[in-house]
DRENDO-1510 file (C-alpha; in Angstrom, 1 decimal, always signed):
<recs>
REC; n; res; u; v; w
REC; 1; UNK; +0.0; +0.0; +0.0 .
REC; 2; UNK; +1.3; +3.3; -0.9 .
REC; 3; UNK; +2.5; +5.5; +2.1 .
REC; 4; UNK; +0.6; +8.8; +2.2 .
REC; 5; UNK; +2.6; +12.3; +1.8 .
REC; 6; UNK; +4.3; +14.1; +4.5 .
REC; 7; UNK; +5.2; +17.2; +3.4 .
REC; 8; UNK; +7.8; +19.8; +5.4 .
REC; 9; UNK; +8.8; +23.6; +3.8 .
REC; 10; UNK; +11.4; +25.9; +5.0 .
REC; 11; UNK; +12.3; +28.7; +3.1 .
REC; 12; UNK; +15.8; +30.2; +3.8 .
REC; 13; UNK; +19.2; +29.8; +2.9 .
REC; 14; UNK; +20.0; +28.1; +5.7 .
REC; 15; UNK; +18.6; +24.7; +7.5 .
REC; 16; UNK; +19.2; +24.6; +11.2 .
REC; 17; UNK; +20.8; +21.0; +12.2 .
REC; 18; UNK; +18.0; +20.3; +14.4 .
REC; 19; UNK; +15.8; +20.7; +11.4 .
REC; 20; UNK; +18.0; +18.0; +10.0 .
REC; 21; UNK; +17.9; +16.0; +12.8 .
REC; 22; UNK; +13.6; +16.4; +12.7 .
REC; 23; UNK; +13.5; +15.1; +9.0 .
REC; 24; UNK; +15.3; +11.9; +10.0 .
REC; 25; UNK; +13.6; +10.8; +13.1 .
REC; 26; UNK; +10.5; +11.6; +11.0 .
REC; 27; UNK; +11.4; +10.0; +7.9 .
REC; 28; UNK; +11.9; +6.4; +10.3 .
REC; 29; UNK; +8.8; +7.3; +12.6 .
REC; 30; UNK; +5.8; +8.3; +10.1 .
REC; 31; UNK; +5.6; +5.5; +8.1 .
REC; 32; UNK; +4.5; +8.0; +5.6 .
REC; 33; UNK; +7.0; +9.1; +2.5 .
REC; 34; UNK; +8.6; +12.7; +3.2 .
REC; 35; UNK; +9.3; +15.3; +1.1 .
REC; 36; UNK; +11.5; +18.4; +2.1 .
REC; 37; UNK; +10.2; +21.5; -0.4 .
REC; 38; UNK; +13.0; +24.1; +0.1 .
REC; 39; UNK; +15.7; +26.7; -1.3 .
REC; 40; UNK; +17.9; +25.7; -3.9 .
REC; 41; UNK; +20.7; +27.3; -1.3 .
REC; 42; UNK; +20.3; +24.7; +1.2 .
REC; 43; UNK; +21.6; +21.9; -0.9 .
REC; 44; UNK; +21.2; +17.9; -0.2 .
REC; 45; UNK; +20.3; +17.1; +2.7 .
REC; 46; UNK; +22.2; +14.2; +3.1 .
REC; 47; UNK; +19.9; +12.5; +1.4 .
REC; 48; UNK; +17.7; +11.9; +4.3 .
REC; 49; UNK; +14.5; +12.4; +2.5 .
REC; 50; UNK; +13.6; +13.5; -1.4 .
REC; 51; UNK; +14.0; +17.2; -2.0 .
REC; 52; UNK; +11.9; +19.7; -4.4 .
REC; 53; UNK; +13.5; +23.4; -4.6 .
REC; 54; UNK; +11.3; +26.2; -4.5 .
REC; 55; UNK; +12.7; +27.9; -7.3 .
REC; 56; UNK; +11.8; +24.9; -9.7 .
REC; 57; UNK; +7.9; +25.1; -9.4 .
REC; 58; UNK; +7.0; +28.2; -7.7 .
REC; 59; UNK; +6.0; +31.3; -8.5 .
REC; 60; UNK; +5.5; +33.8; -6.0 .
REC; 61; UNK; +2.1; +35.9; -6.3 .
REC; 62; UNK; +2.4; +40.4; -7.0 .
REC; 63; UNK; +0.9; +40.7; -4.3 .
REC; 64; UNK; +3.2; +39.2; -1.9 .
REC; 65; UNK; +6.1; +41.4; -2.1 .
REC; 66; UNK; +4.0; +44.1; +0.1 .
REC; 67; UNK; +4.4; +41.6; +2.8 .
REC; 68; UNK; +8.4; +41.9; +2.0 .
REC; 69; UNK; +8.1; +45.4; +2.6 .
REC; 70; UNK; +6.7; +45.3; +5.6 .
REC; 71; UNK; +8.3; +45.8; +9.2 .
REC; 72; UNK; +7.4; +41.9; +9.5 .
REC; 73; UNK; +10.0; +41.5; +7.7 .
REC; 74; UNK; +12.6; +42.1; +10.9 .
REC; 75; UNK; +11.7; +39.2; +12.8 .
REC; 76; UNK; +13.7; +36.5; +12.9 .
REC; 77; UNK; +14.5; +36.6; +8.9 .
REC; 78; UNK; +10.3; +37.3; +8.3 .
REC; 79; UNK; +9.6; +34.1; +10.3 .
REC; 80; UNK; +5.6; +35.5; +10.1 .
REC; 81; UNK; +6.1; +36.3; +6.5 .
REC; 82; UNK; +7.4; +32.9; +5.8 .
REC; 83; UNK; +4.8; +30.7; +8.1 .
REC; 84; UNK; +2.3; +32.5; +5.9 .
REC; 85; UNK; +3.8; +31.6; +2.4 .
REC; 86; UNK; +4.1; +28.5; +3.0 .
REC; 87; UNK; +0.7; +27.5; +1.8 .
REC; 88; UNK; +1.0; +29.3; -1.4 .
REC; 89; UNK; +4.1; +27.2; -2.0 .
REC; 90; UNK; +2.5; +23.9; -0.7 .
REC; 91; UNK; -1.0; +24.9; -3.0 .
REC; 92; UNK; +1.5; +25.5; -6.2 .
REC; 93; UNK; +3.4; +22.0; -5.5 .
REC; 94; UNK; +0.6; +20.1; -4.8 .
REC; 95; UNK; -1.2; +21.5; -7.9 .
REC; 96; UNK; +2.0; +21.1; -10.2 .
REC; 97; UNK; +2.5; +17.8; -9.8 .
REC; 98; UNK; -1.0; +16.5; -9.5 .
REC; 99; UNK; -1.2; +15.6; -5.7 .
REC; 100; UNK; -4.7; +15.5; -4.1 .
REC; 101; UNK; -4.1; +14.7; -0.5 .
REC; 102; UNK; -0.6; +14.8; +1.9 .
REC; 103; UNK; -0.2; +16.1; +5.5 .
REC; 104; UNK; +2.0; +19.0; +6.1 .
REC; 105; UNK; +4.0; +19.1; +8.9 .
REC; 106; UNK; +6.1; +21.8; +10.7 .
REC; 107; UNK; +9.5; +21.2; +10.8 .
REC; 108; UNK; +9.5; +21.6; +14.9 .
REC; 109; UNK; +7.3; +18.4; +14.9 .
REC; 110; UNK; +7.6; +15.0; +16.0 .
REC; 111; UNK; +5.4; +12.9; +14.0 .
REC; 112; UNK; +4.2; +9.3; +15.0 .
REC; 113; UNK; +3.3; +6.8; +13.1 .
REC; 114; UNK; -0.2; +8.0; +10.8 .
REC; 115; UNK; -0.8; +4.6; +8.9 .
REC; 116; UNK; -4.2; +4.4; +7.9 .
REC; 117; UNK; -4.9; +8.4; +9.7 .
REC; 118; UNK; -5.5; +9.6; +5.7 .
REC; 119; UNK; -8.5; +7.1; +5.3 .
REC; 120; UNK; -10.0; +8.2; +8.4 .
REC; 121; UNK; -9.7; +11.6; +7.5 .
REC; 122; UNK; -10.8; +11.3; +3.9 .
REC; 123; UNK; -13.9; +9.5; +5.3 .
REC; 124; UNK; -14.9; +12.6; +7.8 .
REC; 125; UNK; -14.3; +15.2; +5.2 .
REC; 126; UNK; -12.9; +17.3; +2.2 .
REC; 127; UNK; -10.6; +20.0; +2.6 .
REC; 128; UNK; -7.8; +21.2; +5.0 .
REC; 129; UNK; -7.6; +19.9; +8.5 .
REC; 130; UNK; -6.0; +21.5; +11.3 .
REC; 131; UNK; -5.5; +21.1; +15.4 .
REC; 132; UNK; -6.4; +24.5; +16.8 .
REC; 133; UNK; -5.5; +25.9; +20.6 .
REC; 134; UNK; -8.8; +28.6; +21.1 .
REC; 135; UNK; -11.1; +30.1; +19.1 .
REC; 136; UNK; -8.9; +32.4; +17.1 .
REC; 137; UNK; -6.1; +30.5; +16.1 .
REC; 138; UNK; -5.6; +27.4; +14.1 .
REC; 139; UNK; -1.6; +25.5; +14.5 .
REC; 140; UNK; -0.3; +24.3; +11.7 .
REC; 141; UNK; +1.7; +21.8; +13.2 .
REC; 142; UNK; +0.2; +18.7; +11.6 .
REC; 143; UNK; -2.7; +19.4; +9.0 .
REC; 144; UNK; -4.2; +17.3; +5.7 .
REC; 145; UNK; -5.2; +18.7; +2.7 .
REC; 146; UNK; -7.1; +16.5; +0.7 .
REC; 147; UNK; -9.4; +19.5; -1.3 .
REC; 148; UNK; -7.5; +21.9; -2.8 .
REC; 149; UNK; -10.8; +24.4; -3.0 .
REC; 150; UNK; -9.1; +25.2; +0.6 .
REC; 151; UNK; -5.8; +26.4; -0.5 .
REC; 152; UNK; -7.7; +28.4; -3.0 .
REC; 153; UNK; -10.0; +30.1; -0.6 .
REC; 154; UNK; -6.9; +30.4; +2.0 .
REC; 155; UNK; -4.7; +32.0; -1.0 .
REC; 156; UNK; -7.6; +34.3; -2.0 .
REC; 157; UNK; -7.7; +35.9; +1.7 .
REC; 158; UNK; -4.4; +36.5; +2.1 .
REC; 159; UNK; -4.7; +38.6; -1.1 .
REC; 160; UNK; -7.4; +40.4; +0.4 .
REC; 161; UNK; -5.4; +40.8; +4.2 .
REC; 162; UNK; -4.1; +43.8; +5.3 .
REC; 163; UNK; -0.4; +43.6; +6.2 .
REC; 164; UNK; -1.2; +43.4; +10.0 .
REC; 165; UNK; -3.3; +40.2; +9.5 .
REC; 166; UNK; -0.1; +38.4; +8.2 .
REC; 167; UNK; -0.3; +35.8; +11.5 .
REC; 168; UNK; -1.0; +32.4; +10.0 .
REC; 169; UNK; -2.5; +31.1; +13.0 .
REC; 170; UNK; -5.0; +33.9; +13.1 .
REC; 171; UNK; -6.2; +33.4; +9.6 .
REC; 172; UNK; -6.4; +29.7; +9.9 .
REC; 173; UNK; -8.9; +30.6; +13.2 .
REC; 174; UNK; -10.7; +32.6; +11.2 .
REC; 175; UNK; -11.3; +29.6; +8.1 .
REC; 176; UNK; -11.9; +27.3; +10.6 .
REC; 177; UNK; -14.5; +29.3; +12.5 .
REC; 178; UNK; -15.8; +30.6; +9.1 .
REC; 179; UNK; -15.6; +27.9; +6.5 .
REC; 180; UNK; -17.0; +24.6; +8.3 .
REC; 181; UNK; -17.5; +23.1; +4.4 .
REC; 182; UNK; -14.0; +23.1; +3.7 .
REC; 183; UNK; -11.6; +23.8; +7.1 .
REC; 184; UNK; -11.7; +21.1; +10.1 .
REC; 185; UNK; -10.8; +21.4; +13.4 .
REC; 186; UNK; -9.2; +18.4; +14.5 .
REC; 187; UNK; -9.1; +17.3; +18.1 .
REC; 188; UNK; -6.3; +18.0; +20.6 .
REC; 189; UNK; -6.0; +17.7; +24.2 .
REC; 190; UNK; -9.6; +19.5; +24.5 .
REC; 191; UNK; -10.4; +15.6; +24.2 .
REC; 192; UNK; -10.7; +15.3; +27.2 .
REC; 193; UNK; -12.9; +18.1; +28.3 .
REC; 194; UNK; -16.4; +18.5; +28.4 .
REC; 195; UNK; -16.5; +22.3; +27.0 .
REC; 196; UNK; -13.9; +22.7; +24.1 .
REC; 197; UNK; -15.9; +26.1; +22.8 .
REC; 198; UNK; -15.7; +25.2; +19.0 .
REC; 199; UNK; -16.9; +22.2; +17.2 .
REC; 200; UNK; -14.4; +20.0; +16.5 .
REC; 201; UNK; -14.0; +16.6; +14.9 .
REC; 202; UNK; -14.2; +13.4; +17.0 .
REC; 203; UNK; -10.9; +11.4; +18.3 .
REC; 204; UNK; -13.6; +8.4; +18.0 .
REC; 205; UNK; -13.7; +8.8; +14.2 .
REC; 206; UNK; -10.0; +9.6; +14.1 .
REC; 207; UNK; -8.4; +7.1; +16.5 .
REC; 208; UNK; -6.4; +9.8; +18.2 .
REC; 209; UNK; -5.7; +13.4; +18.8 .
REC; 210; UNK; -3.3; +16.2; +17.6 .
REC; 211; UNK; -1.0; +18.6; +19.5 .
REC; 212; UNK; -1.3; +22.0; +18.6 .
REC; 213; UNK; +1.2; +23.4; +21.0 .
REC; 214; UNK; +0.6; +22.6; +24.8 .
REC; 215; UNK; +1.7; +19.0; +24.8 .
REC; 216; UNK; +5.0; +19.2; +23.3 .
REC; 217; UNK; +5.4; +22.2; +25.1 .
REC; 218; UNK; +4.8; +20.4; +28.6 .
REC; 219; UNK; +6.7; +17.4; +27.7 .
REC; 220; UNK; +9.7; +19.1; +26.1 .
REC; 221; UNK; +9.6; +22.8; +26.7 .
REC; 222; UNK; +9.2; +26.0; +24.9 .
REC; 223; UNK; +11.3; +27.9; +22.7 .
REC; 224; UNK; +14.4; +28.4; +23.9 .
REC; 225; UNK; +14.9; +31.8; +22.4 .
REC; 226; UNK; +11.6; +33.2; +24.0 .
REC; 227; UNK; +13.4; +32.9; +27.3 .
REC; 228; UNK; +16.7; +34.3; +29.1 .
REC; 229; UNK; +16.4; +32.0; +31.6 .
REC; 230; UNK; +17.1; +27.9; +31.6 .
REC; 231; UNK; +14.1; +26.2; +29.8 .
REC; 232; UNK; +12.3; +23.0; +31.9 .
REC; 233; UNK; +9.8; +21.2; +30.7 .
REC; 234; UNK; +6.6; +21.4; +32.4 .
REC; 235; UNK; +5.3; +24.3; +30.8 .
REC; 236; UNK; +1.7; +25.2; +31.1 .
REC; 237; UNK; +0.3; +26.8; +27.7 .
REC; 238; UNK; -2.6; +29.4; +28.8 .
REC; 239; UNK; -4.5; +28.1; +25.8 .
REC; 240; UNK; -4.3; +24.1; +27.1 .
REC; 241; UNK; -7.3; +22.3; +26.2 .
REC; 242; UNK; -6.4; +20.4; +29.5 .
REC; 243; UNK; -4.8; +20.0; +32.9 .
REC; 244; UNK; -1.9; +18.1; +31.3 .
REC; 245; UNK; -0.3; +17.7; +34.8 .
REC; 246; UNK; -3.7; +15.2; +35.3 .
REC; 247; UNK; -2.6; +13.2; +32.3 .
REC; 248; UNK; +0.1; +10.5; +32.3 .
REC; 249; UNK; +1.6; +9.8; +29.1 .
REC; 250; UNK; +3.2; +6.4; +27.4 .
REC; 251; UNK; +5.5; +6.1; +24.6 .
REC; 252; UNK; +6.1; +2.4; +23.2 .
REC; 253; UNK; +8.9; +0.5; +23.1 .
REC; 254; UNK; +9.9; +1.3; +19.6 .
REC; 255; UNK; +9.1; +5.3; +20.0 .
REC; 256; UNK; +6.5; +5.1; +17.6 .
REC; 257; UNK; +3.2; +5.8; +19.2 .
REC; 258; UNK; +2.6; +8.3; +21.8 .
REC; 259; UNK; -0.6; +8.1; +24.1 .
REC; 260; UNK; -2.2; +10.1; +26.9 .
REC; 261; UNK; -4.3; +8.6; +29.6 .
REC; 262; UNK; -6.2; +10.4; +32.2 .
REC; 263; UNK; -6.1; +7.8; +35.7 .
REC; 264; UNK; -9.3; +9.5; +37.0 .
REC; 265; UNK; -11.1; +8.5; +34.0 .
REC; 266; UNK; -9.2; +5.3; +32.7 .
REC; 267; UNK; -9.8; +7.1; +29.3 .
REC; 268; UNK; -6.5; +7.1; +27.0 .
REC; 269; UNK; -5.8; +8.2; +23.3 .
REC; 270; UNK; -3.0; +8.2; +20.5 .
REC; 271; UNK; -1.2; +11.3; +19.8 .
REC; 272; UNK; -0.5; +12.0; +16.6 .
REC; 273; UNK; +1.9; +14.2; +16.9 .
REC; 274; UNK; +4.5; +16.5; +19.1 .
REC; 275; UNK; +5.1; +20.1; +18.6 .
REC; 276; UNK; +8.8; +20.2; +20.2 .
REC; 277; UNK; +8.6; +23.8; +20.7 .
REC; 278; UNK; +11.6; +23.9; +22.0 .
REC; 279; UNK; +13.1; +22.6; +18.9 .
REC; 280; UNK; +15.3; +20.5; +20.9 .
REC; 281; UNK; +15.5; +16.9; +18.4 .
REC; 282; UNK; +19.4; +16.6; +20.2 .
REC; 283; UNK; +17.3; +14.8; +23.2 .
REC; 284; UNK; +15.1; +12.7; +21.0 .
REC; 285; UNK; +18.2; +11.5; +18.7 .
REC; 286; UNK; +20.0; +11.0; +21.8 .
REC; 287; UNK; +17.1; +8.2; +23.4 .
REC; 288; UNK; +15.8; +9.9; +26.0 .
REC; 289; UNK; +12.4; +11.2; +25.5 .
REC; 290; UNK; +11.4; +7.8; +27.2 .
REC; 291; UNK; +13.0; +8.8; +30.4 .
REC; 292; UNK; +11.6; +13.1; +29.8 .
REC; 293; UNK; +8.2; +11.1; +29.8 .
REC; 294; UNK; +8.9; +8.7; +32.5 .
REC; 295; UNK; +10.6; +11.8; +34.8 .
REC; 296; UNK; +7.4; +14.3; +33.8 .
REC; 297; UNK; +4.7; +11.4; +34.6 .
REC; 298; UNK; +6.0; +12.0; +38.4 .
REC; 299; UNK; +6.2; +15.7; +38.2 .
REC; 300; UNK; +9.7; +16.0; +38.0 .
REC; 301; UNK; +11.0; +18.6; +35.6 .
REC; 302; UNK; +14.1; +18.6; +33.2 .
REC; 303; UNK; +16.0; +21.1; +31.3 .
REC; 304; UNK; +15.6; +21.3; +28.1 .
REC; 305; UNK; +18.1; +24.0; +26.9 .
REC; 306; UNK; +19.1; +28.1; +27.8 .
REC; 307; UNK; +19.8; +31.2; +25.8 .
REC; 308; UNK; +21.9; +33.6; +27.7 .
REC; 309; UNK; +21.7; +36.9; +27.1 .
REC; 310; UNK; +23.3; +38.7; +24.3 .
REC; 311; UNK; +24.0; +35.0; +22.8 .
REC; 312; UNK; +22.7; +34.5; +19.1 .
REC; 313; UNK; +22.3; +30.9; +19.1 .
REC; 314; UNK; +20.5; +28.9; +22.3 .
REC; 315; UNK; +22.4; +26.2; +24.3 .
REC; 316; UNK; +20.5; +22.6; +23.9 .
REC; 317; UNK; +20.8; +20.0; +26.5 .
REC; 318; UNK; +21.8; +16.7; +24.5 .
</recs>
């Protein structure tokens, strides 16, 4: 059986090694086939996955180079510029070469194994698919496309946006509220709540849940650069669907398949996937998310990395 599409984009000159590091625990861990769509500049990748430049296929829209004007622009290298692009670059590639359906991953994520996940989503809808942490905001961490009307209609508004609504995560919140014939809000941690304050799709249907942000942000920290102090796991995201500290979670033997269970329930589910936040992959090559879990199951906390001040590039624990 053919493996569905996992698709990852960065645009830049220049991949980070813990990028590097993501697209090869992925490329064992997915059982899908990856694809890394990026800059020409970047060169092979040592081969750890197929590679399509940007500069073969796309063709970047008029009316984005007002976004390139824009003070945007100044942070981090136009990191909102670029988290916004990348779906005119995924709609162009899928479109050029005939795709109808793959899952797009950030780069920051950890994905588990999705066999069989593009069935079940085919059979609950048609469009784009995507975890979201409130009301406004959709993550991008791990969606599915499997409509491309939804790319259209997400292109067509960013045309339309006014330079301060360049946030992807705010437009995506905005689809998803807005659009419920074409944009899906897939389950996260809300799973286990009884008021999630949107409709959302069932983990019954799905066999599992996604992680927007909170998860992989109290299992393996936040960003290091968002902080000039040492980064611990633990971290509670304000928009948590969930008291994670209620939930214990299990990763198998082979590292595969992550689950969360609440003990006052006896209710568990797959995760899908993990946004490392933090972007720390050194810990996860190295074999010891098992023991993060393990350690974090009993409340006890680990570093994850630091950024001392006037330092450009953060310090990860390996």
């Amino acid at each position: 059986m053919k493996k569905p599409l996992l698709v990852f984009i960065w645009i830049g000159d220049f991949l980070p090694e813990w990028a590097k590091i993501s697209l090869l625990i992925n490329s064992q861990k997915s059982n899908c086939a990856p694809i890394l769509i990026c800059n020409r500049s970047i060169g092979s990748v040592d081969g750890i996955c197929p590679q399509i430049f940007i500069e073969d296929f796309y063709t970047r829209p008029y009316f984005l180079n007002k976004w390139y004007l824009s003070p945007s622009k100044n942070f981090r290298d136009g990191f909102w510029i670029k988290s916004s692009e990348r779906f005119i670059i995924l709609s162009q590639f899928l479109r050029k070469f005939k795709i109808t359906e793959a899952f797009h991953a950030e780069l920051d994520n950890l994905i588990f194994d999705l066999t069989d996940l593009n069935f079940l989503l085919n059979s609950t809808g048609s469009g784009l698919f995507c975890p979201r942490d409130n009301f406004k905001r959709g993550i991008a961490s791990l969606i599915y496309i499997n409509n491309h009307d939804a790319l259209d209609v997400l292109h067509n508004f960013y045309e339309n946006s006014r330079l301060e609504e360049l946030n992807d995560m705010s437009i995506l919140g905005r689809l998803l509220s807005g659009h419920s014939d074409l944009f899906f809000s897939l389950p996260t941690e809300n799973f286990f709540s009884t008021d999630v304050g949107w409709n959302t799709l069932k983990q019954v249907d799905l066999g599992g849940i996604f992680d927007a942000a909170a998860i992989g942000q109290y299992l393996m920290g936040i960003d290091i650069r968002n902080s000039f102090l040492p980064v611990f796991n633990g971290f509670s995201n304000e928009n948590a669907g969930y008291d994670l500290n209620s939930l214990l979670f299990l990763l198998d033997a082979s590292q595969s398949s992550l689950n969360a269970h609440n003990p006052l329930t006896n209710v568990s589910t797959k995760i899908y996937n993990l946004h490392i936040h933090s972007k720390n992959f050194y810990l996860i090559k190295n074999g010891r998310l098992p023991n993060i879990i393990s350690k974090i199951n009993q409340s006890s906390k680990t570093c994850i990395g630091w950024k001392p001040p006037f330092i450009k590039k953060p310090f990860f624990i390996k």
